[in-house]
N, CA, C and O atoms as a printed pandas DataFrame, in Angstrom:
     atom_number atom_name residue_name chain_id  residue_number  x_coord  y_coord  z_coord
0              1         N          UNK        A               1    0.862   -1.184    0.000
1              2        CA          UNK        A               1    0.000    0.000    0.000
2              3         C          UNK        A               1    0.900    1.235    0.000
3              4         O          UNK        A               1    1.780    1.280    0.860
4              5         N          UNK        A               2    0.788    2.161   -0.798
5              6        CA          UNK        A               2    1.108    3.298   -1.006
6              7         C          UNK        A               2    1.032    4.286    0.211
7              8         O          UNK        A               2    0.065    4.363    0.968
8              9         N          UNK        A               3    1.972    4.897    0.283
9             10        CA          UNK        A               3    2.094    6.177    2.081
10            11         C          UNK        A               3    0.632    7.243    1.103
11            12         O          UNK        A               3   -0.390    7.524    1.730
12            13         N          UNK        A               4    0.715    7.470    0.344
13            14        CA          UNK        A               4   -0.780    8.256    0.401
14            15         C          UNK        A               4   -2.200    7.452    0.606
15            16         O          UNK        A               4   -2.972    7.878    1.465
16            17         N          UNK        A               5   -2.499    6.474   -0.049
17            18        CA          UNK        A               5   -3.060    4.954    0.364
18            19         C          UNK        A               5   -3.846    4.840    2.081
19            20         O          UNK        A               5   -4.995    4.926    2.512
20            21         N          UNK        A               6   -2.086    4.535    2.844
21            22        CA          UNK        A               6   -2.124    4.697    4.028
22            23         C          UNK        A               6   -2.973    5.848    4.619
23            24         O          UNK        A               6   -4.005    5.700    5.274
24            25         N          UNK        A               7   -2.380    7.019    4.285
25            26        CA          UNK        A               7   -2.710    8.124    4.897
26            27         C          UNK        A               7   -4.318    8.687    4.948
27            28         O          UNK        A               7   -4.881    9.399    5.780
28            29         N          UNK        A               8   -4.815    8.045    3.675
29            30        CA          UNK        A               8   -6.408    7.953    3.345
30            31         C          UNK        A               8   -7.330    6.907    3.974
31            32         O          UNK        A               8   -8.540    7.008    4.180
32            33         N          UNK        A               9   -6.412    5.756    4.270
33            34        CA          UNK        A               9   -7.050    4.772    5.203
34            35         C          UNK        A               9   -6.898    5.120    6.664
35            36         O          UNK        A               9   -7.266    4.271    7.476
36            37         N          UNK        A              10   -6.366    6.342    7.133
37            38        CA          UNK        A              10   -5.712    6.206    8.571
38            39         C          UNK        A              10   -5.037    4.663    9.427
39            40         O          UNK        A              10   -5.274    4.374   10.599
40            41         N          UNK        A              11   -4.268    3.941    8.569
41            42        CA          UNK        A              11   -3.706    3.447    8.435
42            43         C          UNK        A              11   -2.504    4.245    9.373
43            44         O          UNK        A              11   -2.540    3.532   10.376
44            45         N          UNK        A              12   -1.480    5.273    9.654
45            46        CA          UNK        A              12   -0.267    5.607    9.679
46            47         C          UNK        A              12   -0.442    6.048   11.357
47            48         O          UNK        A              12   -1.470    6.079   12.034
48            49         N          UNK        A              13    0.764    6.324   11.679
49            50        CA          UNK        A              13    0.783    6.926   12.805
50            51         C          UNK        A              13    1.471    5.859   14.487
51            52         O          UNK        A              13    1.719    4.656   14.409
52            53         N          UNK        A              14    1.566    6.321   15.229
53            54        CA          UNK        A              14    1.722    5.199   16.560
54            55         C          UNK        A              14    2.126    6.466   17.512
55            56         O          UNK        A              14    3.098    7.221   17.476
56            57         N          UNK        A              15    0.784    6.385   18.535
57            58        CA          UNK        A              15    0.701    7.624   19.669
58            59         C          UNK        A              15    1.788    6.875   20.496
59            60         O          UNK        A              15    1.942    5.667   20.676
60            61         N          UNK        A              16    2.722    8.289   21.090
61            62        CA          UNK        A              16    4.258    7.697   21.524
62            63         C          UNK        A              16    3.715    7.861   23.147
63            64         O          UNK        A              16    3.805    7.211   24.188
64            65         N          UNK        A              17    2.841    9.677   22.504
65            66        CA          UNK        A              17    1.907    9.944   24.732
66            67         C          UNK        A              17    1.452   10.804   24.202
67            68         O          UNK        A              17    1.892   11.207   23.125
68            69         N          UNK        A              18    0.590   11.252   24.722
69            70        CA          UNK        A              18   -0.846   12.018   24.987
70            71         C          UNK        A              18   -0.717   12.964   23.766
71            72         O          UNK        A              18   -1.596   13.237   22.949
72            73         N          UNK        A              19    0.781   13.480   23.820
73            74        CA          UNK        A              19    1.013   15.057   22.706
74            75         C          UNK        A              19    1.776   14.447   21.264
75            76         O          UNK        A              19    1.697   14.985   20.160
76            77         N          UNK        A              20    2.374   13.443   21.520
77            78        CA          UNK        A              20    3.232   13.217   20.100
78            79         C          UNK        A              20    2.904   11.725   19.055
79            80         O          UNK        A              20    2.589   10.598   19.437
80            81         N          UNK        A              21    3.087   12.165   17.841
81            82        CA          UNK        A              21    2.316   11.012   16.807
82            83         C          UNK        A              21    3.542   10.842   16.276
83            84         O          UNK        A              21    3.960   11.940   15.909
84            85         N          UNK        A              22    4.139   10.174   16.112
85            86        CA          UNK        A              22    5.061    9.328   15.724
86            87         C          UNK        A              22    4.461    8.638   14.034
87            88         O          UNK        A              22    3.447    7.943   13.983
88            89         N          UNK        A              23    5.352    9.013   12.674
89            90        CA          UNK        A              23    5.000    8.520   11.287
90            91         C          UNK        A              23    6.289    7.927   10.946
91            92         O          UNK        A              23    7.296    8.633   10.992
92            93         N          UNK        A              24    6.346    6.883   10.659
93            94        CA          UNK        A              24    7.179    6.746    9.978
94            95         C          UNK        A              24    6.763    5.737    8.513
95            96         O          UNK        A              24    5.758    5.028    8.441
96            97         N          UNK        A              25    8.018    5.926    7.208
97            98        CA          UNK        A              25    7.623    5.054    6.634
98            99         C          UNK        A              25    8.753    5.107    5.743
99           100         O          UNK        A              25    9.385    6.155    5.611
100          101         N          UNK        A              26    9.178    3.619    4.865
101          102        CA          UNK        A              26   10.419    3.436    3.991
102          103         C          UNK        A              26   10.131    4.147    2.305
103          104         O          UNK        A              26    9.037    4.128    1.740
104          105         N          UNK        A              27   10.873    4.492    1.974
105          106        CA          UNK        A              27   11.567    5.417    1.370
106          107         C          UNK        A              27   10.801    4.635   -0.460
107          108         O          UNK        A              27   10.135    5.198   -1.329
108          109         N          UNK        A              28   11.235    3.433   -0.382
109          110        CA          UNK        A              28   10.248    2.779   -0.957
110          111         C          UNK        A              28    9.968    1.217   -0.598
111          112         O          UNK        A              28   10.595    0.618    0.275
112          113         N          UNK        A              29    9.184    0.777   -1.204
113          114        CA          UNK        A              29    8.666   -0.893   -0.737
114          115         C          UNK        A              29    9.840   -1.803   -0.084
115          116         O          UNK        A              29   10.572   -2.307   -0.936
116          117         N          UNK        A              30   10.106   -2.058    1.027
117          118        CA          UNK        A              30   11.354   -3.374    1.278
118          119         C          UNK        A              30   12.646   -2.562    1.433
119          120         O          UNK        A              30   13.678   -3.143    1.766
120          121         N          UNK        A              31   12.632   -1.360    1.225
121          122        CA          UNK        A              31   13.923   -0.477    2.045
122          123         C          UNK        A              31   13.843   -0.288    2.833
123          124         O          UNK        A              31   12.761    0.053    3.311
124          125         N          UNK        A              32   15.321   -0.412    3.751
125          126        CA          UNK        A              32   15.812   -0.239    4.627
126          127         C          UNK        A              32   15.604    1.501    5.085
127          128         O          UNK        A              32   15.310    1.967    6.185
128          129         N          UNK        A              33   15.774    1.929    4.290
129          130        CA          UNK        A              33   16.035    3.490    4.318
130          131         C          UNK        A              33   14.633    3.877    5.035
131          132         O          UNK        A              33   13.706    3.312    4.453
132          133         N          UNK        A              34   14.287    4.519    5.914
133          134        CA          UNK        A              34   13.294    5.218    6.302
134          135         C          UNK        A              34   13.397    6.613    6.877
135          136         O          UNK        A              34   14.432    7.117    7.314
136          137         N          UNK        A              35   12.301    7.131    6.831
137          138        CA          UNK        A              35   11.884    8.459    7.808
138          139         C          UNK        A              35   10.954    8.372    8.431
139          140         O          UNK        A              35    9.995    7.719    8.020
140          141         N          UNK        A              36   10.942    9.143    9.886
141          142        CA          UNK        A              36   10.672    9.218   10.551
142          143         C          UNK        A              36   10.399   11.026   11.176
143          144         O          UNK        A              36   11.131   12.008   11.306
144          145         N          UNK        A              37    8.755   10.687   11.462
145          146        CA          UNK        A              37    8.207   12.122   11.548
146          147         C          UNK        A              37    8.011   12.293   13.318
147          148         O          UNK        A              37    8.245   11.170   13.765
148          149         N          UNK        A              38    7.845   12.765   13.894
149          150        CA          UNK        A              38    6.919   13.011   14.945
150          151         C          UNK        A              38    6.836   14.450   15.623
151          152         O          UNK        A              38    7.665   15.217   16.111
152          153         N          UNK        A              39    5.586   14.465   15.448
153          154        CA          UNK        A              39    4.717   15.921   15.494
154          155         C          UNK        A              39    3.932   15.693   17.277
155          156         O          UNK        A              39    3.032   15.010   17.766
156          157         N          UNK        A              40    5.225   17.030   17.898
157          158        CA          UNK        A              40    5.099   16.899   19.340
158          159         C          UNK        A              40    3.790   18.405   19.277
159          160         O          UNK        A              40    4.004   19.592   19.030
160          161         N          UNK        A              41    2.688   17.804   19.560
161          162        CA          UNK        A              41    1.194   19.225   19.898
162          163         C          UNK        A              41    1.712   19.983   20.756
163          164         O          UNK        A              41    1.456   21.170   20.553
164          165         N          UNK        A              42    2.475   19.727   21.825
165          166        CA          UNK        A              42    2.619   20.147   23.403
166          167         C          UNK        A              42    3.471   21.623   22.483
167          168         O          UNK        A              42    3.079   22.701   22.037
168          169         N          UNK        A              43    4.925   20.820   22.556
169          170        CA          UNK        A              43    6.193   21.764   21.930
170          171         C          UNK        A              43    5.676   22.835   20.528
171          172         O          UNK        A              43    5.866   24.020   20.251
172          173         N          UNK        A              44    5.100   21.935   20.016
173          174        CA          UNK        A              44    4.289   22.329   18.731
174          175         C          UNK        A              44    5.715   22.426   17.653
175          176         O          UNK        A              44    5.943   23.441   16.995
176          177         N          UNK        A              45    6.491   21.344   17.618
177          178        CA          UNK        A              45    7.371   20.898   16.482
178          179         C          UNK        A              45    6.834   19.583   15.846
179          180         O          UNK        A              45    5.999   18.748   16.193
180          181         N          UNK        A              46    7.901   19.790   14.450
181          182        CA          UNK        A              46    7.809   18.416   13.715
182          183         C          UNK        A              46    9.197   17.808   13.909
183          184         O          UNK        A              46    9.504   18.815   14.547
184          185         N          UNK        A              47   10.036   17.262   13.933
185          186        CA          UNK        A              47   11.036   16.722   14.203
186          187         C          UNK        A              47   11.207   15.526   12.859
187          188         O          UNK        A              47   10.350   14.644   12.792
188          189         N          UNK        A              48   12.073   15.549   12.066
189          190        CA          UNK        A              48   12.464   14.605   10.823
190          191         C          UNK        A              48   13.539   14.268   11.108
191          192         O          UNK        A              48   14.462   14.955   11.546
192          193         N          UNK        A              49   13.487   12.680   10.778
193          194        CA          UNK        A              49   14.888   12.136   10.615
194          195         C          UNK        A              49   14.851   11.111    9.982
195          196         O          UNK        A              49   13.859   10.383   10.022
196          197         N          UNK        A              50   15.927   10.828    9.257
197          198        CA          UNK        A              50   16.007    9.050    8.503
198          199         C          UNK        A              50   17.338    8.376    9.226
199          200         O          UNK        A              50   18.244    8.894    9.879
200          201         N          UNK        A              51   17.099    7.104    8.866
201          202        CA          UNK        A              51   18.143    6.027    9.565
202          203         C          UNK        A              51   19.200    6.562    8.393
203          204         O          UNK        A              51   20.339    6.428    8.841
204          205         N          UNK        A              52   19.221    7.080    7.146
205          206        CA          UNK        A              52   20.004    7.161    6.266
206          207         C          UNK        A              52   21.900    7.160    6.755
207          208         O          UNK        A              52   22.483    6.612    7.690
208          209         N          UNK        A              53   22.248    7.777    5.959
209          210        CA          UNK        A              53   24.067    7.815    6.261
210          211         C          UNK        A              53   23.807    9.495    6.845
211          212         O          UNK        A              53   24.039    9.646    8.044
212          213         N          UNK        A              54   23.478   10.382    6.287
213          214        CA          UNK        A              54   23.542   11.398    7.161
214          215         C          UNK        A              54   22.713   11.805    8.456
215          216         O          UNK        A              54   22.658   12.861    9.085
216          217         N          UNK        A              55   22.242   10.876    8.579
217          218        CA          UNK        A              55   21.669   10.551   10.633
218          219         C          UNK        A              55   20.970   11.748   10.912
219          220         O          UNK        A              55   20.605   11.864   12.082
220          221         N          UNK        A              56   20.582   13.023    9.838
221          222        CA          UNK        A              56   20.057   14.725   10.392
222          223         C          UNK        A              56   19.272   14.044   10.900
223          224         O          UNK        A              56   18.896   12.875   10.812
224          225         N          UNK        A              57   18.911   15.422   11.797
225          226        CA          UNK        A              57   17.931   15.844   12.565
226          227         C          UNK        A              57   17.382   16.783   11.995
227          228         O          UNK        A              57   18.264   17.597   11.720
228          229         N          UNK        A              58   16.010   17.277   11.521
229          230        CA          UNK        A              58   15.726   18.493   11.288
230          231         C          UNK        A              58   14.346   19.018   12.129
231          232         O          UNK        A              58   13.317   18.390   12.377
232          233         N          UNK        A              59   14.617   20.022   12.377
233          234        CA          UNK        A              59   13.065   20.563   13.555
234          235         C          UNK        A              59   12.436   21.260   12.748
235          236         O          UNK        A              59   13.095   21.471   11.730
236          237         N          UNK        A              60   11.426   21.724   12.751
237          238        CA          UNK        A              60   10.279   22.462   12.336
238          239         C          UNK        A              60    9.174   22.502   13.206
239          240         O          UNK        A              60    8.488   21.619   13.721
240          241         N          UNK        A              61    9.151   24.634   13.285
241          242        CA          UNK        A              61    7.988   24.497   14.473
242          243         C          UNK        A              61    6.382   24.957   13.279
243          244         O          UNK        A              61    6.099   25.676   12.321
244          245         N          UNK        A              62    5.791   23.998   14.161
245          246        CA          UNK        A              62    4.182   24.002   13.126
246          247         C          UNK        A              62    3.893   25.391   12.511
247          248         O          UNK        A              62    3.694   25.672   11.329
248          249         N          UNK        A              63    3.912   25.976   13.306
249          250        CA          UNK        A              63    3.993   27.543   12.363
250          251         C          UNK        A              63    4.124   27.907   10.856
251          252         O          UNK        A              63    3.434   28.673   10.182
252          253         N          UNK        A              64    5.503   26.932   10.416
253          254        CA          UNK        A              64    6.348   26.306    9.191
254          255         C          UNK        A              64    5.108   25.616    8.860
255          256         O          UNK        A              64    5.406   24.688    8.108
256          257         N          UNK        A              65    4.135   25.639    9.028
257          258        CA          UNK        A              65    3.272   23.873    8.530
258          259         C          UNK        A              65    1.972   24.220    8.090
259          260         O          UNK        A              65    1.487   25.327    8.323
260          261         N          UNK        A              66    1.376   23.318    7.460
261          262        CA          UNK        A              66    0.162   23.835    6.797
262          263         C          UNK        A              66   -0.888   23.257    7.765
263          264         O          UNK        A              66   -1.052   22.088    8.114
264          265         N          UNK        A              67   -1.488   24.257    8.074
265          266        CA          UNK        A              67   -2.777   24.159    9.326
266          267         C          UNK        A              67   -3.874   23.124    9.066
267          268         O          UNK        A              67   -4.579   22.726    9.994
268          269         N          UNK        A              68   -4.008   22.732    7.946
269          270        CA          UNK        A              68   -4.865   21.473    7.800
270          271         C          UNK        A              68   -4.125   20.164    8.044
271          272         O          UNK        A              68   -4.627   19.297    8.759
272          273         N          UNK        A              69   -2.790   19.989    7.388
273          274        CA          UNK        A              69   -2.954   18.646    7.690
274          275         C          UNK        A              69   -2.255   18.900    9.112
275          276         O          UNK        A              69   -2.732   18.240   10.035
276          277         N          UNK        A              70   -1.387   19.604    9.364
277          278        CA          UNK        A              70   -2.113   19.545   11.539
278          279         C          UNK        A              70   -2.945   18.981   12.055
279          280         O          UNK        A              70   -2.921   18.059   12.870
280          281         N          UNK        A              71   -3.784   19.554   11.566
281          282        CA          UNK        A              71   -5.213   19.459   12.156
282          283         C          UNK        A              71   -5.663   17.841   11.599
283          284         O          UNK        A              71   -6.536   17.344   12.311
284          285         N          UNK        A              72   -5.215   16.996   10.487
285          286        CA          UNK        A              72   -5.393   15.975   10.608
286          287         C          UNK        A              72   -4.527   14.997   11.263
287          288         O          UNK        A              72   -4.815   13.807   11.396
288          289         N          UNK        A              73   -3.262   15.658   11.737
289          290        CA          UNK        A              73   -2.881   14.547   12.151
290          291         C          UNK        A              73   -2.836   14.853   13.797
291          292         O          UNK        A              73   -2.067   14.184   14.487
292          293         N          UNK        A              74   -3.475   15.632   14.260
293          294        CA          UNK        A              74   -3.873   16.146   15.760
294          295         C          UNK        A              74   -5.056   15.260   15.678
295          296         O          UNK        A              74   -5.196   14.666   16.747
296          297         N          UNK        A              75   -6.215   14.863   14.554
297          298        CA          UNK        A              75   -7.526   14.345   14.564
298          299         C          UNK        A              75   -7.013   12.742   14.523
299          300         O          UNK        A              75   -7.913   11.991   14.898
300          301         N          UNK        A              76   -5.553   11.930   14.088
301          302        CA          UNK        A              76   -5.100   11.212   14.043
302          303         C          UNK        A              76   -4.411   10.575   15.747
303          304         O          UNK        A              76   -4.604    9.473   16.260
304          305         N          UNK        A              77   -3.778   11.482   16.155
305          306        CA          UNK        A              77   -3.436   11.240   17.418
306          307         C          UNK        A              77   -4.164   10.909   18.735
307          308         O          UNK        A              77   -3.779   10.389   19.782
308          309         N          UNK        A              78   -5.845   11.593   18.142
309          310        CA          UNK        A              78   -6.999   11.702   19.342
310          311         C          UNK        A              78   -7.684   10.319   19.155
311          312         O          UNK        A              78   -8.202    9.484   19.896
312          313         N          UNK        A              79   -7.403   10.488   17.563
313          314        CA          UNK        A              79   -8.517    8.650   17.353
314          315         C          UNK        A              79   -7.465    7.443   17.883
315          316         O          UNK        A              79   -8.031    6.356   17.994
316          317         N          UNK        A              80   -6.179    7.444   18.196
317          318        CA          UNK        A              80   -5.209    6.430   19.092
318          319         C          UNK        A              80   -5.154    6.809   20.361
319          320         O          UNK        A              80   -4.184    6.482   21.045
320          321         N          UNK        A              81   -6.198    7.567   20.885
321          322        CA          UNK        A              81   -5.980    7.907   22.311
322          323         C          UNK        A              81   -5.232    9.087   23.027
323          324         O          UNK        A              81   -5.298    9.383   24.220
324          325         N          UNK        A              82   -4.458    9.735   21.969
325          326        CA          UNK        A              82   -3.812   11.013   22.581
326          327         C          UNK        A              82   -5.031   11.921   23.007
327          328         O          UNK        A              82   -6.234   11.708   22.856
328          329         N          UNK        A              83   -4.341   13.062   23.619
329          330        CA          UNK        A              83   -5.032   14.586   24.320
330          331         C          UNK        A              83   -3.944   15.161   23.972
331          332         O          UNK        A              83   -2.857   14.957   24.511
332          333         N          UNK        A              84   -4.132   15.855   23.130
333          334        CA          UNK        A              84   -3.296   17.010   22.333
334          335         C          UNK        A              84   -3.729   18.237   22.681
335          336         O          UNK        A              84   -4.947   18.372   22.559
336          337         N          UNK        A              85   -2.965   19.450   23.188
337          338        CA          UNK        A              85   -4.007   20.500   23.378
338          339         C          UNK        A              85   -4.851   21.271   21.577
339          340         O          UNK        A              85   -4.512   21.005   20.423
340          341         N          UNK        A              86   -5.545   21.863   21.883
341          342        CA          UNK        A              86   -5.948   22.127   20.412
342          343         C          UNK        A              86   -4.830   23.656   19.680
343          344         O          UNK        A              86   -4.148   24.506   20.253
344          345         N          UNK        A              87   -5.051   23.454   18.569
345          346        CA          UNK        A              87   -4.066   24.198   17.086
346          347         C          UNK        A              87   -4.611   25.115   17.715
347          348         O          UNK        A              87   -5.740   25.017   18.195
348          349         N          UNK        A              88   -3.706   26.370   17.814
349          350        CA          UNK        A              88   -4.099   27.700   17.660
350          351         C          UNK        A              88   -3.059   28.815   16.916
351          352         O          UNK        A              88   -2.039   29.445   17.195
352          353         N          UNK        A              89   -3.643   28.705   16.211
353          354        CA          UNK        A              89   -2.891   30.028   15.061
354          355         C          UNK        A              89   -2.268   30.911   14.983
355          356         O          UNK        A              89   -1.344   31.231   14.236
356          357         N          UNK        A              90   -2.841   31.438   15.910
357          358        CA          UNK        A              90   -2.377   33.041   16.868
358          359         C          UNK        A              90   -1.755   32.612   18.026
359          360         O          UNK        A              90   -1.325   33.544   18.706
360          361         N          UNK        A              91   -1.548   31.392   18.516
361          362        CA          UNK        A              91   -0.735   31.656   19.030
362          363         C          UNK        A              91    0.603   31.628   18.547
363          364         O          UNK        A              91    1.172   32.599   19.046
364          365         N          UNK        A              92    1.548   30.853   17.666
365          366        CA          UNK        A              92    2.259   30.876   16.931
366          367         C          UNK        A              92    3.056   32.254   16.323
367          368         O          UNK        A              92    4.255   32.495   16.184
368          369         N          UNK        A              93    1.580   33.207   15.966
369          370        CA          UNK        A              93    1.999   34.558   15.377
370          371         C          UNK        A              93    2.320   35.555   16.267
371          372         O          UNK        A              93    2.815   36.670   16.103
372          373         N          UNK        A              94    1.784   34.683   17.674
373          374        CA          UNK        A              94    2.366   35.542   18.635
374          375         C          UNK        A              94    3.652   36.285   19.670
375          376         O          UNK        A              94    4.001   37.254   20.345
376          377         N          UNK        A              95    4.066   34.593   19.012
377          378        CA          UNK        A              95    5.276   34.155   19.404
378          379         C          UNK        A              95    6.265   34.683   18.327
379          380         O          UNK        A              95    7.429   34.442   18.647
380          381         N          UNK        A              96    6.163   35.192   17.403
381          382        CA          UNK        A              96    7.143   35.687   15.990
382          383         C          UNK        A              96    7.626   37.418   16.315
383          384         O          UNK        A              96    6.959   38.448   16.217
384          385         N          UNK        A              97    8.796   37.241   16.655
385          386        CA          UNK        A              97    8.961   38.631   16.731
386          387         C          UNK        A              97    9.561   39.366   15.821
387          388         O          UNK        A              97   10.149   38.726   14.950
388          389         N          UNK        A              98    9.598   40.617   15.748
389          390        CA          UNK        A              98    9.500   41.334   14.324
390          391         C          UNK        A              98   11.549   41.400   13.850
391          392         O          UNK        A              98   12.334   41.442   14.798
392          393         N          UNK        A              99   11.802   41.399   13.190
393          394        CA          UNK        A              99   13.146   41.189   12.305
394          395         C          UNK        A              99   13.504   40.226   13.057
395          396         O          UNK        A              99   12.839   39.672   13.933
396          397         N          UNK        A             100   15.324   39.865   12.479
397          398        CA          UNK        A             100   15.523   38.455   12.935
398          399         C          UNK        A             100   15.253   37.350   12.993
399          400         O          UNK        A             100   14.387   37.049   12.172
400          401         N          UNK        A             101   15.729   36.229   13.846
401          402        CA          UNK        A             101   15.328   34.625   13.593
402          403         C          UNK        A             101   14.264   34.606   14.805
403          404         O          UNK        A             101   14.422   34.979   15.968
404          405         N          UNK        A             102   13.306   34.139   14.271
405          406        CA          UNK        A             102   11.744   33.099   14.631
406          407         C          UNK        A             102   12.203   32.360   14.793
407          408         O          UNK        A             102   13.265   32.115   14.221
408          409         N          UNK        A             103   11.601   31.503   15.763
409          410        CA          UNK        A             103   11.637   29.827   15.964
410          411         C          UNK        A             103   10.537   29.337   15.200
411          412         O          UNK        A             103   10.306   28.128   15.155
């Protein structure tokens, strides 16, 4: 089954605790190679990484992220039992201060 497939079946996901959804999936069919997502509600990051040769880490705070599929995969985390607090928009924009680096 195809990761979009999945993602239409709610098929994906594994609640790690209450705030974070844990995705992962291989790169293609029977590879080794994977990534790995998990979208902490609390912190309100995405966190990426693959087993690959360069081992990154990359963060991203939701802000960076498109507010719908958030919001589906916050609706993903609640149907495995998480309590996520809920998306708020403004708060994010609140947190952005004017010139310079944003988190």
């Amino acid at each position: 089954m195809s990761l979009a497939e999945d993602f239409n079946d709610n098929n994906y996901g594994r609640k790690v605790n209450d705030f974070v959804l844990s995705v992962s999936y291989s790169v293609t069919p029977g590879s080794s190679l994977s990534t790995y997502f998990q979208y902490d509600f609390m912190a309100r990051i995405m966190t990426t990484r693959t087993n690959g040769s360069d081992g990154g880490v990359v963060v991203t705070p939701f802000s960076q992220m498109d507010s719908e599929s958030l919001e589906q995969l916050r609706n993903r985390l609640i149907d495995l039992g998480g309590k996520p607090p809920a998306l708020s928009p403004t708060l994010d924009k609140g947190l952005r201060k004017p010139g310079g680096l944003n988190p």
